[in-house]
VOVOLO-111603 format. One line per 4 residues: number of its first residue (from 1); their letters; for each residue x, y, z of N, C-alpha, C. Coordinates in steps of 0.001 Angstrom, whole numbers. Example, Ala and Ser with C-alpha at 12.3 -4.5 7.8 and 13.67 -1.06 7.14 Angstrom:
<lumlos>
1> as> 13190,-5690,7800,12300,-4500,7800,13200,-3300,7800  12850,-2250,7080,13670,-1060,7140,12900,30,7870 $
</lumlos>
This chain:
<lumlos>
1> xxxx> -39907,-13118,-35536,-39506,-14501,-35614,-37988,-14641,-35708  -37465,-13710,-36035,-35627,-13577,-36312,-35468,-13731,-34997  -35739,-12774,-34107,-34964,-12951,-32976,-34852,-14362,-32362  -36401,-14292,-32578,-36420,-16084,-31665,-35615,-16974,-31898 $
5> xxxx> -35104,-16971,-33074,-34711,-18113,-33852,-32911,-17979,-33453  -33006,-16372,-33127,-31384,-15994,-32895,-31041,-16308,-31259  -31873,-16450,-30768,-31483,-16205,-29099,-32004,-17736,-28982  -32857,-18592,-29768,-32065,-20039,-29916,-31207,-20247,-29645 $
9> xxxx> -30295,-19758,-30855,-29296,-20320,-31167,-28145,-20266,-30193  -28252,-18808,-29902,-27629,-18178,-29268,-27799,-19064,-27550  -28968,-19323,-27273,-28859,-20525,-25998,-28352,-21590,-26116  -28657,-22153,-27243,-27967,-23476,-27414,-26428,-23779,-27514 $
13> xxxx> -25689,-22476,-28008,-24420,-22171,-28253,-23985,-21867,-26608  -24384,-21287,-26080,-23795,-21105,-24641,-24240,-22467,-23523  -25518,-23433,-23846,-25602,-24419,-23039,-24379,-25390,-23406  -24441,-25742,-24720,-23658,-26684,-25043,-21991,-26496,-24661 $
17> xxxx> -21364,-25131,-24720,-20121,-24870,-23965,-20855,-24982,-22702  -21642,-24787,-21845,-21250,-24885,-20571,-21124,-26645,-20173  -21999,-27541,-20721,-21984,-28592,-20705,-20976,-29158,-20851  -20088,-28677,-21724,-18694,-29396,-22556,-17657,-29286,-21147 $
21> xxxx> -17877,-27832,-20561,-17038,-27493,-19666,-17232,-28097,-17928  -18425,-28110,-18220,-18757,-28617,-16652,-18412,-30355,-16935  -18990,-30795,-18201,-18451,-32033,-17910,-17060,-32938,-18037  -16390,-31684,-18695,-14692,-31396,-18455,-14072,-31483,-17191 $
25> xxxx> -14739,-30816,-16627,-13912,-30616,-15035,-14435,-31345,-14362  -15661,-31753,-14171,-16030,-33416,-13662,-14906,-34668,-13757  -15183,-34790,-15106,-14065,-35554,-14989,-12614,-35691,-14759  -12524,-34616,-15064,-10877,-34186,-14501,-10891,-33940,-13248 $
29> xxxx> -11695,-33792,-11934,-11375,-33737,-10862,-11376,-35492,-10451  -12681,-36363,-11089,-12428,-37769,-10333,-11679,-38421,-11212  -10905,-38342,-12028,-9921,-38893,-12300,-8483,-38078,-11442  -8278,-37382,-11289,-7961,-36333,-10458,-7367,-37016,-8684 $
33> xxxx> -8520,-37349,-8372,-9003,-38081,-7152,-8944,-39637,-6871  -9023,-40291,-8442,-8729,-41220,-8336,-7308,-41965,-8457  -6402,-41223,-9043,-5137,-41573,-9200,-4487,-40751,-7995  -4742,-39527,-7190,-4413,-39762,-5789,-4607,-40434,-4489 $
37> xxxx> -5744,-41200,-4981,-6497,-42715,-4361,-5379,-43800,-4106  -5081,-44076,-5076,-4580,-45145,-6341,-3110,-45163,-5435  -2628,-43821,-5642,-1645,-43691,-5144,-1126,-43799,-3718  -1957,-43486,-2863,-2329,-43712,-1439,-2594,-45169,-1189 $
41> xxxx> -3319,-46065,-1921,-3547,-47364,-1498,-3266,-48020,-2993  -2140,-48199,-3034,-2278,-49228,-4189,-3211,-50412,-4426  -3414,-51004,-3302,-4017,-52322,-3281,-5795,-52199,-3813  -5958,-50922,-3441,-7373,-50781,-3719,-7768,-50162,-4852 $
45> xxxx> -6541,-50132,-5991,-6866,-49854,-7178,-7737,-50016,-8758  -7922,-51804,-8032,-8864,-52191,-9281,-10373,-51645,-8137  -10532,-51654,-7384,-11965,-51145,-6926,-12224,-49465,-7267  -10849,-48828,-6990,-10879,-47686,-7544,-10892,-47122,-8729 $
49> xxxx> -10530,-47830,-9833,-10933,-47649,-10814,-12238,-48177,-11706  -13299,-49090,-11362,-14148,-49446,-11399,-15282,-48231,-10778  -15262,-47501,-9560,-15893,-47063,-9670,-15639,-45392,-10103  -14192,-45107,-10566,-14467,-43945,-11368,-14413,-43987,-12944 $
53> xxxx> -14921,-45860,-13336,-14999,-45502,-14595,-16733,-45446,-14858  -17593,-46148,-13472,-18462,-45677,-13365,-19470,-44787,-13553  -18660,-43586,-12606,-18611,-42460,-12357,-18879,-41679,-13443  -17565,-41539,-14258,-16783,-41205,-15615,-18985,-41053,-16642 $
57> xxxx> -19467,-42722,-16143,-20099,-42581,-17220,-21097,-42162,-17011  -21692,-41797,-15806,-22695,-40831,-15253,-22360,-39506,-15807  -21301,-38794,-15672,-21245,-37792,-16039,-21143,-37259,-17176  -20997,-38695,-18191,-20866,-38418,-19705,-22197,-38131,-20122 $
61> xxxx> -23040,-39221,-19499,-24343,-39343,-20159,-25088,-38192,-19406  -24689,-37290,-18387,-25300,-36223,-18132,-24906,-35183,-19228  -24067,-34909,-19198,-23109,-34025,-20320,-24155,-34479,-21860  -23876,-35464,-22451,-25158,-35858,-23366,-26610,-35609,-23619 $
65> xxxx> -27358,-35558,-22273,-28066,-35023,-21762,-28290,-33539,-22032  -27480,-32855,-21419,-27233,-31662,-21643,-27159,-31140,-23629  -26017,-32021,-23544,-26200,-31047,-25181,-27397,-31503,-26210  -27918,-32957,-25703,-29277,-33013,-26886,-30595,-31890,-26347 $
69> xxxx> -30553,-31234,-25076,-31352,-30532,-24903,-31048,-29236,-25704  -29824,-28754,-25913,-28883,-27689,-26336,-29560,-27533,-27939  -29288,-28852,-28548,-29639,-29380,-30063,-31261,-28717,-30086  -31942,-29669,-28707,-33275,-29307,-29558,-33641,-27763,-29579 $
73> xxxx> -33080,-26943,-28339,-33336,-25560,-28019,-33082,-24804,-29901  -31633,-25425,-30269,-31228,-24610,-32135,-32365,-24991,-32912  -33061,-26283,-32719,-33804,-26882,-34109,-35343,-26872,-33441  -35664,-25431,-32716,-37363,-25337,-32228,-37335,-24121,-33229 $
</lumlos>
């Protein structure tokens, strides 16, 4: 039963960094993308930022996603 409980943990500790990280660089590429947008067309900036704050929140609530699965994997 030790182990199980260790290689839990031990999953949940490596999902939750990968989550943190993947949903790190998500957002740092379309924000990324969007202020070289931005920059290219000024005029189309409030549309461009609307949909990468959108965006932004898809990938949060995936990322969220991710780590409450992370949570339940430590507390089975």
């Amino acid at each position: 039963m030790e182990w199980a409980s260790a290689l839990a943990y031990l999953g949940a500790g490596i999902g939750a960094g990968l989550v943190v990280i993947g949903g790190g660089l998500g957002i740092g590429r379309l924000a990324g993308q969007a202020m070289d947008a931005s920059g290219r067309q000024p005029e189309a900036s409030g549309d461009i930022r609307t949909s990468m704050i959108i965006a932004a929140a898809l990938i949060e609530g995936i990322s969220l996603f991710g780590l409450v699965i992370a949570i339940l994997l430590a507390l089975k």
